[in-house]
N, C-alpha and C positions, 0 to 999 in steps of 0.2 A: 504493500500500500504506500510503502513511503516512497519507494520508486517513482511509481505514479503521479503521485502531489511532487516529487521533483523534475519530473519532465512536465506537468503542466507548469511550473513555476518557469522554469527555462522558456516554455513554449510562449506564456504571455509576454515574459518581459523581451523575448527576441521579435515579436510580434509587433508589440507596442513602442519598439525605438525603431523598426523599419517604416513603422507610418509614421513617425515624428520626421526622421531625417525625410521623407515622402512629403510630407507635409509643406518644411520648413524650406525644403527644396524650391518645389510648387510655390509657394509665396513668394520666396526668393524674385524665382522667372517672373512672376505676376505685376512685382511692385519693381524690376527694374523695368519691365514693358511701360510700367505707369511713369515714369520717370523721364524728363525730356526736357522740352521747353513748353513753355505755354502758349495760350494765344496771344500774348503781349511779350514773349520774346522772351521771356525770366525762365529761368531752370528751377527745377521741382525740385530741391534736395532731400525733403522726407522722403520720397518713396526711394531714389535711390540708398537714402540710410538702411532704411528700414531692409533692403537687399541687401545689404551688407551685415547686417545683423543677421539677417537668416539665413545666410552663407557661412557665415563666419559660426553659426552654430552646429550646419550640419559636420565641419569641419570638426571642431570641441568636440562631437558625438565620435566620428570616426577615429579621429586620435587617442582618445579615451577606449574604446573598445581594442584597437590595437595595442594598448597600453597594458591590457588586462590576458588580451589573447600571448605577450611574448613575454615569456620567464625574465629571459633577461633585464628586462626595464625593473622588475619588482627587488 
């Protein structure tokens, strides 16, 4: 039984950070598309932040999980 409750616990948490980074991704692309200049010629820098910020997160996810995957770091 304990086996069990530990591959569902595996299986949600491997689940649940593939839709974040999926997520965070998608936003990413969303909010640098929104990002440009306006109709009066001024650049939108929120959206491009805000792609930046969810780039730079799915990044912190990926590094952190390879962090955890290689012995050596630890």
């Amino acid at each position: 039984m304990q086996e069990l409750l530990n591959f569902a616990t595996v299986l949600a948490v491997a689940v649940s950070v593939a839709g974040m980074i999926s997520v965070l991704y998608a936003s990413g692309l969303r909010l640098w598309a929104a990002g440009g200049l306006d109709k009066d010629g001024f650049a939108r820098i929120m959206p491009r932040v805000g792609s930046v910020v969810c780039f730079t997160g799915c990044v912190f996810i990926v590094l952190f999980a390879l962090w955890l995957m290689i012995p050596i770091f630890h």
